[in-house]
ZATI-768718 format. One line per 4 residues: number of its first residue (from 0); for each residue x, y, z of N, C-alpha, C. Coordinates in steps of 0.05 Angstrom, whole numbers. Layout:
NUM = X,Y,Z,X,Y,Z,X,Y,Z; ... $
END
This chain:
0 = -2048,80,-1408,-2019,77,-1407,-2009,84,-1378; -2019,70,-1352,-2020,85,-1332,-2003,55,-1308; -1996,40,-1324,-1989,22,-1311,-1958,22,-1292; -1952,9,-1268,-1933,16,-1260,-1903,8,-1275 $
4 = -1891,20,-1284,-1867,-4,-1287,-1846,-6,-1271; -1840,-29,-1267,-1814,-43,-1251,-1793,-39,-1267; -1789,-32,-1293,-1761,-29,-1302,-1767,3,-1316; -1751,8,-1302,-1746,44,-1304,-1721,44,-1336 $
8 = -1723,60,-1367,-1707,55,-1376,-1698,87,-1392; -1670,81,-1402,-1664,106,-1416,-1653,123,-1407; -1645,121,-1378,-1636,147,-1363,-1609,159,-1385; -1606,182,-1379,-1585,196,-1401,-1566,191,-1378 $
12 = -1541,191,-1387,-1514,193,-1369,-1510,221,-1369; -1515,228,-1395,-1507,261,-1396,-1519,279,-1373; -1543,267,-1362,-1557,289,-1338,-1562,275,-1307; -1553,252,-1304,-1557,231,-1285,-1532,228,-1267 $
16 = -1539,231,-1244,-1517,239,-1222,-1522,206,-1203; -1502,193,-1205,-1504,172,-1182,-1497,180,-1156; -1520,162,-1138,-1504,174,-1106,-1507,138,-1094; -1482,143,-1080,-1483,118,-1061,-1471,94,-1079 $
20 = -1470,71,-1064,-1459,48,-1080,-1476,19,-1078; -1480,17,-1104,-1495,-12,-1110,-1485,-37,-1117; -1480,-61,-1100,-1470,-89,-1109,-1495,-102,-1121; -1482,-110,-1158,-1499,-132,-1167,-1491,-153,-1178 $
24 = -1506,-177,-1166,-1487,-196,-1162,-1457,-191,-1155; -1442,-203,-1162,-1412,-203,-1149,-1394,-171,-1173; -1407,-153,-1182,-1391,-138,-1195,-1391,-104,-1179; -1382,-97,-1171,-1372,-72,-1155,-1379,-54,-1172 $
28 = -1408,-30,-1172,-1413,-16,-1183,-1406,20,-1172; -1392,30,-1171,-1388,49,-1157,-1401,77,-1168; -1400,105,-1153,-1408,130,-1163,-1385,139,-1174; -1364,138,-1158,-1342,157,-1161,-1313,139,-1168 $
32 = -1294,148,-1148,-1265,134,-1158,-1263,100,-1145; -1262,87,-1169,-1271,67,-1154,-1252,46,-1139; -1269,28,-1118,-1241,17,-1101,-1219,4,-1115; -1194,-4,-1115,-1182,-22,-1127,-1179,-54,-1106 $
36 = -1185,-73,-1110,-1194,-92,-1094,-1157,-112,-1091; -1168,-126,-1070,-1139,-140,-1061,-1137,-156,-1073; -1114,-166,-1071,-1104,-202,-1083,-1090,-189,-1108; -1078,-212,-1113,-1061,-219,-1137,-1066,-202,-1169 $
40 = -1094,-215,-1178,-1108,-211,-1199,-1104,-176,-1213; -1100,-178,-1224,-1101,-151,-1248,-1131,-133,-1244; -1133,-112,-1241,-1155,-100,-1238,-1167,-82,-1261; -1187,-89,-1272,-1205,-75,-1299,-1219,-54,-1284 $
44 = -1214,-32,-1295,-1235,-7,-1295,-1252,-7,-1313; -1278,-3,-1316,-1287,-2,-1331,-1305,19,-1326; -1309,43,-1338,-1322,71,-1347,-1347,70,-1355; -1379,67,-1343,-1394,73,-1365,-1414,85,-1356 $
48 = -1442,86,-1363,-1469,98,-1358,-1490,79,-1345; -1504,98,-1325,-1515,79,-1306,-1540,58,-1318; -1551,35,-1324,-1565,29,-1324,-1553,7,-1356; -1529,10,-1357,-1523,-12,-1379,-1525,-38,-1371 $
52 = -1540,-49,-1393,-1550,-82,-1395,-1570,-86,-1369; -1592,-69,-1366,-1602,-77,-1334,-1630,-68,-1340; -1642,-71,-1368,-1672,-63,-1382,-1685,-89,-1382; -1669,-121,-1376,-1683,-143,-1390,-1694,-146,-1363 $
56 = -1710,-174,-1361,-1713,-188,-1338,-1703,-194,-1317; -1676,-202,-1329,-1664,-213,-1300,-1629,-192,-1300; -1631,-176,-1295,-1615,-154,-1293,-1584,-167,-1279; -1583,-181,-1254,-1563,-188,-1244,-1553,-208,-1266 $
60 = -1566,-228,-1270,-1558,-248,-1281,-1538,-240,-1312; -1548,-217,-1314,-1539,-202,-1343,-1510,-193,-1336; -1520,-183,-1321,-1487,-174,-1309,-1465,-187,-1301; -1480,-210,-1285,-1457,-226,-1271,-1442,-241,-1301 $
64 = -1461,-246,-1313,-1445,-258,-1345,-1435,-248,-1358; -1430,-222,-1365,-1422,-207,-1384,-1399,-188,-1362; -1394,-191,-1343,-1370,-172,-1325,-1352,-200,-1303; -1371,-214,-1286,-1360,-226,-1267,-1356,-255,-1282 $
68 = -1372,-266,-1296,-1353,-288,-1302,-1332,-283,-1331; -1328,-257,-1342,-1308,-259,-1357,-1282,-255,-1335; -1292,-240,-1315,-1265,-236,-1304,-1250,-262,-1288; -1278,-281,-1285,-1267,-314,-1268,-1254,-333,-1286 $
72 = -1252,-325,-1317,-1248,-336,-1333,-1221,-323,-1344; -1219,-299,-1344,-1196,-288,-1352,-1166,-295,-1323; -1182,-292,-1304,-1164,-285,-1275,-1160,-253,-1267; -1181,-240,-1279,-1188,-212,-1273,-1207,-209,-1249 $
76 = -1202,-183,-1240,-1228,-170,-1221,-1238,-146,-1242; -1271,-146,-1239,-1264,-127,-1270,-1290,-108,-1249; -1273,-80,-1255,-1292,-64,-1230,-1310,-46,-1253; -1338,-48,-1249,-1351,-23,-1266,-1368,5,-1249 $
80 = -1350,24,-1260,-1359,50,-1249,-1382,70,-1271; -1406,82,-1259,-1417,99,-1269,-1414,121,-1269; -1418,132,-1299,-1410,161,-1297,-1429,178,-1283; -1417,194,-1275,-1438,215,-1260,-1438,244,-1266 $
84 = -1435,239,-1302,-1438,259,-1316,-1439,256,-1340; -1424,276,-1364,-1419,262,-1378,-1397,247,-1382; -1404,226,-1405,-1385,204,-1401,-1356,209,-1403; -1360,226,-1440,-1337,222,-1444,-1315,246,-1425 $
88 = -1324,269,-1421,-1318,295,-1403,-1297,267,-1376; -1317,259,-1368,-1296,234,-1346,-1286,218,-1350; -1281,209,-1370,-1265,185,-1388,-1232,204,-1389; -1239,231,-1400,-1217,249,-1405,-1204,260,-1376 $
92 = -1227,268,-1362,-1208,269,-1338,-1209,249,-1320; -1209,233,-1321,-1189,214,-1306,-1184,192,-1319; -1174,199,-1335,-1164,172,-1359,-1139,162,-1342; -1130,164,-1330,-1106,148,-1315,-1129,121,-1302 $
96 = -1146,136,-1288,-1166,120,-1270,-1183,88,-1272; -1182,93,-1303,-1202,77,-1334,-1185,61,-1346; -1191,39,-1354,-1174,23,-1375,-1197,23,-1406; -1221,20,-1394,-1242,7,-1423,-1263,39,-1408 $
100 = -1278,47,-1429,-1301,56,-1429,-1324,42,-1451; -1347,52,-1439,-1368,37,-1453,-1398,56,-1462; -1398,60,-1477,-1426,78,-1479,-1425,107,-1495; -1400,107,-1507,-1395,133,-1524,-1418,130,-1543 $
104 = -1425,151,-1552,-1442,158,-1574,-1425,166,-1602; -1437,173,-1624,-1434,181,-1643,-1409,201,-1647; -1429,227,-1628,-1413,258,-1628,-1381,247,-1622; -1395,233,-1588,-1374,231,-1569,-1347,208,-1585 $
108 = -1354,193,-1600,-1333,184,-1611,-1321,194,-1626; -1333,210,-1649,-1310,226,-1658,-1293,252,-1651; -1299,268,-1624,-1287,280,-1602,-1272,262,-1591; -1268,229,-1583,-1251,223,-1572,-1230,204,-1591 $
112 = -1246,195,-1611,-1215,200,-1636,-1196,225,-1631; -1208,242,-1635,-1184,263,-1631,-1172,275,-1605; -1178,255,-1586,-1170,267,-1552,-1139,253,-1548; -1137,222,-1573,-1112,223,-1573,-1106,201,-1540 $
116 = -1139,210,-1522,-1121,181,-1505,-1136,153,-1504; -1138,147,-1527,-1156,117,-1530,-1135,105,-1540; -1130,76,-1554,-1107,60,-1556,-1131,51,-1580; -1110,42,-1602,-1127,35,-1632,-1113,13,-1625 $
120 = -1131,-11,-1643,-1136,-37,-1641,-1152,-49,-1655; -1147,-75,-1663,-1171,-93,-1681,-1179,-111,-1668; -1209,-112,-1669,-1218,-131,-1661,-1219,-159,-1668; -1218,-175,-1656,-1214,-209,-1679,-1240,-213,-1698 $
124 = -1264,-206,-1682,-1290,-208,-1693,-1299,-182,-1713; -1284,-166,-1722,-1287,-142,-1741,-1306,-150,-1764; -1304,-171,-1771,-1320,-186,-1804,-1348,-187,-1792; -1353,-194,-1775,-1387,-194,-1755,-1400,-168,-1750 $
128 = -1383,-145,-1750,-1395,-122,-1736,-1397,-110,-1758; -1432,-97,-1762,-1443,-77,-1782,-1430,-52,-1787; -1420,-58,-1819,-1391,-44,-1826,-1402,-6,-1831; -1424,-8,-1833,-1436,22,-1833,-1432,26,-1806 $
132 = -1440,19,-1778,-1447,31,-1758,-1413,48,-1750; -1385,28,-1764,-1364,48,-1765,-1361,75,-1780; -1381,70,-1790,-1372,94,-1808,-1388,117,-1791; -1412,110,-1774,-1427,132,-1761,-1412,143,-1736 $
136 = -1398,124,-1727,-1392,131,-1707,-1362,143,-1710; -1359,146,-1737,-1333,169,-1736,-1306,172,-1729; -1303,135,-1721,-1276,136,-1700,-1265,103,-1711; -1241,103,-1709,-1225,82,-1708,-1216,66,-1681 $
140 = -1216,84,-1668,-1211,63,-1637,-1239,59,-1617; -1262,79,-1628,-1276,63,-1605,-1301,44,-1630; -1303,23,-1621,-1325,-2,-1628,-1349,-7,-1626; -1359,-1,-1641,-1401,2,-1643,-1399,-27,-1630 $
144 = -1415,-22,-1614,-1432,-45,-1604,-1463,-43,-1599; -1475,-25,-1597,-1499,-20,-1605,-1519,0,-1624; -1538,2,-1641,-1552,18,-1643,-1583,21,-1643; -1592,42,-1651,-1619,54,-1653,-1626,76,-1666 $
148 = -1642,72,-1684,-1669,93,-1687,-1672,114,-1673; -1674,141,-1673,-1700,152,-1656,-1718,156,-1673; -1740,156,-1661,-1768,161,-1679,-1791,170,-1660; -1817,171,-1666,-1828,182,-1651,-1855,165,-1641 $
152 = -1853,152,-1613,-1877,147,-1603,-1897,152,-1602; -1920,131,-1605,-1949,143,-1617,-1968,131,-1601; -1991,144,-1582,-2007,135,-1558,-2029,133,-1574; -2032,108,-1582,-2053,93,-1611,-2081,109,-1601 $
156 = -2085,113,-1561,-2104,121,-1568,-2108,152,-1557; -2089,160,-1568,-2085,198,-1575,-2115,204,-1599; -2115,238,-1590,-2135,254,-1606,-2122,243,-1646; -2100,247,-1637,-2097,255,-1668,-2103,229,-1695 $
160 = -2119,231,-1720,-2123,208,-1740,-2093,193,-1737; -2085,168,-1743,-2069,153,-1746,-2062,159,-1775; -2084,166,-1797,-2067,169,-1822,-2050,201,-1815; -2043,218,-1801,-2030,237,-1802,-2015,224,-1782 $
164 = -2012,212,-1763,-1987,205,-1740,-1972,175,-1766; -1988,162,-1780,-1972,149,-1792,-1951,161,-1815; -1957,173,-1827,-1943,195,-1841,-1933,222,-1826; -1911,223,-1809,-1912,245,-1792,-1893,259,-1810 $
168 = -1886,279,-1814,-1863,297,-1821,-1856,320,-1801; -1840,329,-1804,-1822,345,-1787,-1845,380,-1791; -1855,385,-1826,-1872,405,-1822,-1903,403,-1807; -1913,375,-1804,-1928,371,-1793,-1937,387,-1768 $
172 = -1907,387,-1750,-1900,400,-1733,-1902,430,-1724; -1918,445,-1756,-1918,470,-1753,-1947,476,-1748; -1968,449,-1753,-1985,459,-1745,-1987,448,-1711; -2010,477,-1707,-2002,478,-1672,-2021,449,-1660 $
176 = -2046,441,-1677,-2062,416,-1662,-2030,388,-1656; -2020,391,-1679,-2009,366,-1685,-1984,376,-1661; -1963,399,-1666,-1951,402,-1649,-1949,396,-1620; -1985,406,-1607,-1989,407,-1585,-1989,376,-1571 $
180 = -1987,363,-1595,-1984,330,-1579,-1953,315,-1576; -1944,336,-1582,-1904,327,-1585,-1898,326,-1561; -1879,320,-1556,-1854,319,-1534,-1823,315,-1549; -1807,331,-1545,-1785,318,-1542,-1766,335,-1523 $
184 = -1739,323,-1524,-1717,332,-1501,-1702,360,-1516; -1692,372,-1490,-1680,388,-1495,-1651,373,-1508; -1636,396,-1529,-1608,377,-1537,-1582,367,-1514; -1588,373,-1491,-1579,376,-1462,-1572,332,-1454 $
188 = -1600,329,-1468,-1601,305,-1472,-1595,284,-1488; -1582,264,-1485,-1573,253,-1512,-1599,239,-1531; -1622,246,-1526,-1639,235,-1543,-1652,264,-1546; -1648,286,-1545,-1662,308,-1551,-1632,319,-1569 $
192 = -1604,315,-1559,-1592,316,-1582,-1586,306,-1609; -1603,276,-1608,-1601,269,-1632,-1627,279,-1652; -1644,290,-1635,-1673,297,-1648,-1656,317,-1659; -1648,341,-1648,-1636,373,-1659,-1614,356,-1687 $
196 = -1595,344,-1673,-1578,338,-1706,-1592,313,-1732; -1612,304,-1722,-1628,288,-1752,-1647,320,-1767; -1653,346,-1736,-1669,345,-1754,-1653,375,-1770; -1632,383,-1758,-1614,392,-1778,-1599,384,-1797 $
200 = -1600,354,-1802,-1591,338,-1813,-1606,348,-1841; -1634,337,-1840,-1656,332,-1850,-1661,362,-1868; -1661,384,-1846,-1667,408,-1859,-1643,424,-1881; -1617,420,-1871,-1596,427,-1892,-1596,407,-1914 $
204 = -1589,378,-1906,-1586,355,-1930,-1606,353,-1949; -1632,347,-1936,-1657,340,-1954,-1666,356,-1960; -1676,381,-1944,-1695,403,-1964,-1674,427,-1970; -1663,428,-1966,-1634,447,-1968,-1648,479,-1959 $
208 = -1655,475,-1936,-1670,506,-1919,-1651,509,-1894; -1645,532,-1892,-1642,527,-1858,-1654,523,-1839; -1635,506,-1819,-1643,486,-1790,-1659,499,-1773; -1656,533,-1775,-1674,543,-1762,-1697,542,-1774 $
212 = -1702,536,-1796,-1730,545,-1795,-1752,528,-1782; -1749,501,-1775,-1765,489,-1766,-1773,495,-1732; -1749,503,-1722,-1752,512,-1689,-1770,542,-1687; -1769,560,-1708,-1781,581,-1720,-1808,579,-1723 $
216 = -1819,560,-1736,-1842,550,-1744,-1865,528,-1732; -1843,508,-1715,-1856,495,-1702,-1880,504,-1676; -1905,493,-1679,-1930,505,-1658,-1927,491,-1631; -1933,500,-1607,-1936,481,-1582,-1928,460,-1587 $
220 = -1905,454,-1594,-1880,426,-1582,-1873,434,-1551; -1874,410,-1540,-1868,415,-1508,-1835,405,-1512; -1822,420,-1500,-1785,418,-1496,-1787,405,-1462; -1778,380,-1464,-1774,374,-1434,-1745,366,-1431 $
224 = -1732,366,-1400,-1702,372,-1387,-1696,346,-1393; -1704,314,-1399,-1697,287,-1403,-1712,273,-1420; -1707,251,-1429,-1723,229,-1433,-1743,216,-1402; -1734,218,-1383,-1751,208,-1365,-1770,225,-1359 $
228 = -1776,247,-1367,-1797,274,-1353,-1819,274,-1381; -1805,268,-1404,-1814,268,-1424,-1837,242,-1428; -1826,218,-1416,-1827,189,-1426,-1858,192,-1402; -1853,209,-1378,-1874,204,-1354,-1895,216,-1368 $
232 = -1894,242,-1379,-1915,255,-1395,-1927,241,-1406; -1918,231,-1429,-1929,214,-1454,-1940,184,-1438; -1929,177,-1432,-1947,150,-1409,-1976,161,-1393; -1969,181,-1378,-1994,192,-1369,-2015,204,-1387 $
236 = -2010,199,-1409,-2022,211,-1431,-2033,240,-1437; -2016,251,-1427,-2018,287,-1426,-2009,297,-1459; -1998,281,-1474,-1995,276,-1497,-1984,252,-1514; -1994,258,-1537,-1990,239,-1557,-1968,225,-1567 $
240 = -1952,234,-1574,-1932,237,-1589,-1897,245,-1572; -1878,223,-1575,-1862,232,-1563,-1835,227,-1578; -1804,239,-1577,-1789,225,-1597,-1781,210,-1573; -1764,190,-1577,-1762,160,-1568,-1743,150,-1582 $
244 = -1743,119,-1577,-1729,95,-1595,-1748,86,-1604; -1741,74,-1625,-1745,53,-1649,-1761,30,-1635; -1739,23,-1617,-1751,-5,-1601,-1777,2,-1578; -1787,23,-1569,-1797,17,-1553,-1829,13,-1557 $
248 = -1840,-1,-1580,-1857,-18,-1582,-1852,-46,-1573; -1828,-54,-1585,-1834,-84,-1574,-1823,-86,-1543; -1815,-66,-1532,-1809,-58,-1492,-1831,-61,-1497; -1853,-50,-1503,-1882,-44,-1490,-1888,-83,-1492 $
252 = -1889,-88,-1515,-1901,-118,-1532,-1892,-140,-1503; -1869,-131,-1498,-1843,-154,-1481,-1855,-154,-1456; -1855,-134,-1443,-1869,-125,-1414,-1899,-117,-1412; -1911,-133,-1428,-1944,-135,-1434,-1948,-105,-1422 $
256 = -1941,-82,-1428,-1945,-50,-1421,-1970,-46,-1447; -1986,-31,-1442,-1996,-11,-1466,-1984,-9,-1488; -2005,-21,-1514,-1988,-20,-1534,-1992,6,-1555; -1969,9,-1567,-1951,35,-1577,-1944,38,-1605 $
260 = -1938,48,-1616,-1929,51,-1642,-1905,68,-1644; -1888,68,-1662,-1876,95,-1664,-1863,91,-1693; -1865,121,-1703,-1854,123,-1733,-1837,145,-1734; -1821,141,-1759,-1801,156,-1770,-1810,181,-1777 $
264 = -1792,202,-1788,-1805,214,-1800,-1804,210,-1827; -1836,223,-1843,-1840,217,-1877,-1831,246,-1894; -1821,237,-1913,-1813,266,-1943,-1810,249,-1966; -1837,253,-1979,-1842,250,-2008,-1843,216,-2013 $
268 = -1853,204,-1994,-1855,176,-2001,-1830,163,-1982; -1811,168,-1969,-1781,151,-1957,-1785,163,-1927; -1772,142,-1910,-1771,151,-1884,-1746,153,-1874; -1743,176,-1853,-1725,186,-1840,-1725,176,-1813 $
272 = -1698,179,-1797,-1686,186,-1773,-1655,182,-1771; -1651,200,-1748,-1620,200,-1736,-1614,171,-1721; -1596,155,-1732,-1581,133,-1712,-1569,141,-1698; -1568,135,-1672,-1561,130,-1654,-1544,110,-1647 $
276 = -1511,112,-1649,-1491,84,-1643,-1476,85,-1621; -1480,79,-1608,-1458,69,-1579,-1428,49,-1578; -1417,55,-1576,-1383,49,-1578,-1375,41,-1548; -1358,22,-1557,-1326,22,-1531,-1305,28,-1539 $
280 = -1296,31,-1522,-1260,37,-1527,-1248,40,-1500; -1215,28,-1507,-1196,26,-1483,-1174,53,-1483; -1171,54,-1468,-1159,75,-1449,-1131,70,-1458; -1114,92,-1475,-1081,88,-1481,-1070,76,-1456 $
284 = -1073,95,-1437,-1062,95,-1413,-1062,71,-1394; -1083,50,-1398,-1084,15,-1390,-1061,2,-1390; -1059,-3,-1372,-1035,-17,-1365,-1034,-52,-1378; -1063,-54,-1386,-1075,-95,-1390,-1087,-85,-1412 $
288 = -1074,-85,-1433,-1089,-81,-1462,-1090,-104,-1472; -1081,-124,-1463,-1085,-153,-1481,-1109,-165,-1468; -1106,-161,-1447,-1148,-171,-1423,-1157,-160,-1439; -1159,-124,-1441,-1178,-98,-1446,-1191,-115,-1469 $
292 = -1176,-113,-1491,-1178,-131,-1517,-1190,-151,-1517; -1187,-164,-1507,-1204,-193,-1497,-1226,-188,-1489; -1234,-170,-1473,-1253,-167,-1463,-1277,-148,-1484; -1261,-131,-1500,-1281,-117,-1524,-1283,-137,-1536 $
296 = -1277,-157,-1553,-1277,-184,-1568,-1300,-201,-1555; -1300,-201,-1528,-1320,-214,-1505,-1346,-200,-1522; -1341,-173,-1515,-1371,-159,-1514,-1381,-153,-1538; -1369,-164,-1554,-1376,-152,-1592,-1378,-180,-1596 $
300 = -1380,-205,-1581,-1376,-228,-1589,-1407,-243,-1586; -1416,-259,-1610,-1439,-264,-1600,-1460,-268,-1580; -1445,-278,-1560,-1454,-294,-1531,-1466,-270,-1517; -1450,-245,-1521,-1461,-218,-1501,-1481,-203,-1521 $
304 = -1477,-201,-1549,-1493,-184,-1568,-1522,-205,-1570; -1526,-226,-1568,-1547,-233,-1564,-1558,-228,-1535; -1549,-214,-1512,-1558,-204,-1497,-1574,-165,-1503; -1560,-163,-1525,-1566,-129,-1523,-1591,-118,-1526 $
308 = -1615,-140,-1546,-1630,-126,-1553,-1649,-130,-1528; -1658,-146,-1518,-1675,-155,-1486,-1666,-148,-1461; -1644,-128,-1463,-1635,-115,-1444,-1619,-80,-1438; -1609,-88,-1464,-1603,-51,-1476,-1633,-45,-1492 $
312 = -1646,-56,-1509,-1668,-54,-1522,-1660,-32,-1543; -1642,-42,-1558,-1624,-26,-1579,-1628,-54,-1598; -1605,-47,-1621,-1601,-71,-1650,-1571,-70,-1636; -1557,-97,-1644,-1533,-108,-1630,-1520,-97,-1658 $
316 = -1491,-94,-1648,-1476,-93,-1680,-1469,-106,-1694; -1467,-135,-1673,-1455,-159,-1690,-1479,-169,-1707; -1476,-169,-1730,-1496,-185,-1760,-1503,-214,-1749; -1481,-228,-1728,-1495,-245,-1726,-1518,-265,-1698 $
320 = -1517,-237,-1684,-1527,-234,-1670,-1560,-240,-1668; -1576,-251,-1657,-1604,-266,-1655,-1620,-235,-1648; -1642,-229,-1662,-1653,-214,-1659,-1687,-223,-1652; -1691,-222,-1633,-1722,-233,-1612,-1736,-229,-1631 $
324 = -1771,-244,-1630,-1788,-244,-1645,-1807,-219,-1638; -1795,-209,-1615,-1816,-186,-1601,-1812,-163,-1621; -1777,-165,-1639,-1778,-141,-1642,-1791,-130,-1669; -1809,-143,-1677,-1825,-140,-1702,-1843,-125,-1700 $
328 = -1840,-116,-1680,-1863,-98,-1665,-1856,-65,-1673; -1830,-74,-1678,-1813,-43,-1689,-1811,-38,-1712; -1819,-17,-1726,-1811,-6,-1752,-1782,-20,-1768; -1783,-32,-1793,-1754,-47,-1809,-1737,-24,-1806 $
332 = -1709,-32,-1794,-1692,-6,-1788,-1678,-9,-1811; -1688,-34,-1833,-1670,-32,-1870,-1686,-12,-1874; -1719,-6,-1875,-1730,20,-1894,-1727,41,-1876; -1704,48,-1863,-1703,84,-1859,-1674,94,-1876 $
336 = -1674,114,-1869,-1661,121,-1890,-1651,143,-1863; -1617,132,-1854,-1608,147,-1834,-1603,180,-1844; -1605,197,-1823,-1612,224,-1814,-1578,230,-1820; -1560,213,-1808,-1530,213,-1806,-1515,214,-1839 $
340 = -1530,212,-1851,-1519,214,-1883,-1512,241,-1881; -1539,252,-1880,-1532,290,-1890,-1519,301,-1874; -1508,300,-1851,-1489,307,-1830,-1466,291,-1823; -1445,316,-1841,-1413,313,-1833,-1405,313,-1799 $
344 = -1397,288,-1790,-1386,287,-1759,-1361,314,-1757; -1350,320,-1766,-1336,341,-1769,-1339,366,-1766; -1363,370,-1783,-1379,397,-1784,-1396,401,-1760; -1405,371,-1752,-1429,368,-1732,-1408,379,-1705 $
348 = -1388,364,-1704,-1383,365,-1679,-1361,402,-1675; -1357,407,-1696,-1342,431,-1692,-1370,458,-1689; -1392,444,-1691,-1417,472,-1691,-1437,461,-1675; -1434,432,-1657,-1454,435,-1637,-1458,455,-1616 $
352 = -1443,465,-1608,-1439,475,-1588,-1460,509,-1604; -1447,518,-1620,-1458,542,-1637,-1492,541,-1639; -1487,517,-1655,-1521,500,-1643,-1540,506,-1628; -1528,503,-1606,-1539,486,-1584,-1544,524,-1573 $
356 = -1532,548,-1572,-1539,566,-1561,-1554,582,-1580; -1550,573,-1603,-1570,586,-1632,-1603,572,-1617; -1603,551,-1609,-1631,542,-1613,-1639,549,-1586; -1626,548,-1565,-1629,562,-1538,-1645,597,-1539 $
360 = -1632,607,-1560,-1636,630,-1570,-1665,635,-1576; -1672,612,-1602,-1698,610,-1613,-1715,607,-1589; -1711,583,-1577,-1737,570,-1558,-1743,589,-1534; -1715,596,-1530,-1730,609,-1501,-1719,597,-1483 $
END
């Protein structure tokens, strides 16, 4: 698994600092406050995380379709800025700055339902978009447009039997051989935070124990600061086993990389994990809410959701959206059985934080 890759993917926004400024194709990507450009035309802010729609092949070309020619079509300049933190933390402070954001998560949407400065709205295409993924994401004004799985990557040719990595469970984890081939992120990260809330999910809902006990019990699991420190390990094959996405078998399948496996976790015959949903939403404070609108309608609209999975390498939300033949390569995301059931967004988000220094506590 030692091959070079040309497409670097997954960076977290939550820990990813942009420096400097990148033009791709004709769309103005900025770090910071971004320029407002001359002429006539109405100017789109648009808020998001570095590396959206830029995992497929032809990265510009993705872009220039989905930002620069909606805006040649609308009579917009439509500017996209990266966060250089977290998202939503800069969405809130400088919400004058923003008209649309793009890339909220789960937590972060239902924290910004209640921030009070998003603008509610219906989409025209509402009947197309996977009527569960609203319900995960907790919010009325911002709009799933993508999701995922996490689960856990499997280096087919790791120490450990395949009948125990194919059946993995969360106690598995307590023994130290099996442990010692883990990886995952600290909750710092948004894919090491969804590992901590599936698998408190998992431990209150399903076995009805406390969440500690598995961080308690668990043997030599390696805690790494990202997905990218984590993702380098497990490629170099320093271990086995990593948590991940869903999709990144058929990444591997697509970009003829080393091929991979990865599974859910198992209890009593049914498989588990935490989804993972990504949202937009427009900014109260937008001055062009009838573009803004147009333009979420754009991006929830088939033409761009059949761009998501060969370039976000996520499941699109629109149902009717074309899903590649590569991605059969991935575990059926109908047989899991989401992690997000047994965890109230309410509860979740009023005790992450409590969480997050409880397990700080445990690990060390």
């Amino acid at each position: 698994m030692n091959e070079e890759r040309i497409i670097k993917r997954r960076i977290s926004y939550k820990a990813y600092a942009v420096v400097g400024l990148v033009l791709i194709a004709s769309i103005a990507i900025y770090a910071e406050y971004p320029i407002f450009l001359n002429g006539g035309e109405p100017v789109i802010n648009i808020l998001t995380y570095p590396g959206l729609l830029s995992y497929g092949s032809n990265p510009n070309g993705t872009l220039k379709y989905v930002f620069s020619d909606f805006g040649a079509a609308h009579h917009v300049k439509i500017v996209v800025t990266n966060a250089s933190g977290d998202l939503l933390t800069q969405a809130i402070q400088g919400k004058n700055q923003y008209d649309i954001v793009i890339g909220l998560s789960n937590l972060d949407a239902y924290q910004a339902e209640r921030s009070n400065i998003f603008y509610r709205f219906n989409v025209s295409n509402d009947s197309q978009i996977n009527s569960s993924l609203t319900q995960y994401m907790g919010s009325n004004v911002i709009k799933p447009y993508e999701y995922s799985f996490l689960t856990t990557d499997v280096n087919l040719s790791g120490p450990l039997n395949q009948s125990v990595v194919n059946n993995l469970t969360y106690q598995d984890l307590y023994n130290s051989t099996i442990g010692g081939q883990y990886i995952v992120e600290n909750p710092i990260d948004i894919t090491g935070e969804s590992f901590l809330l599936g698998q408190i999910g998992f431990y209150s809902g399903v076995l009805k124990q406390n969440w500690t006990t598995f961080w308690k019990s668990e043997r030599n699991v390696k805690i790494v600061g990202d997905w990218t420190s984590g993702f380098d390990q497990f490629e170099n094959g320093s271990r086995q086993l990593f948590y991940s996405y869903i999709t990144d078998p058929a990444y591997n399948a697509y970009y003829n990389y080393s091929r991979i496996a990865t599974v859910p976790f198992h209890y009593q015959g049914k498989e588990y994990a935490w989804m993972e949903v990504l949202g937009l939403g427009i900014l109260a404070s937008s001055e062009h809410k009838l573009i803004d609108e147009e333009f979420v309608n754009w991006f929830l609209g088939k033409n761009v959701q059949d761009l998501i999975p060969l370039n976000e390498w996520t499941y699109p939300a629109n149902i009717q959206a074309t899903i590649p033949a590569v991605f059969s390569n991935n575990p059926a995301p109908s047989d899991i059985i989401p992690l997000n059931d047994f965890l109230n967004l309410t509860y979740a988000s009023q005790h992450l934080t409590e969480w997050d220094l409880e397990w700080n506590q445990i690990v060390g």
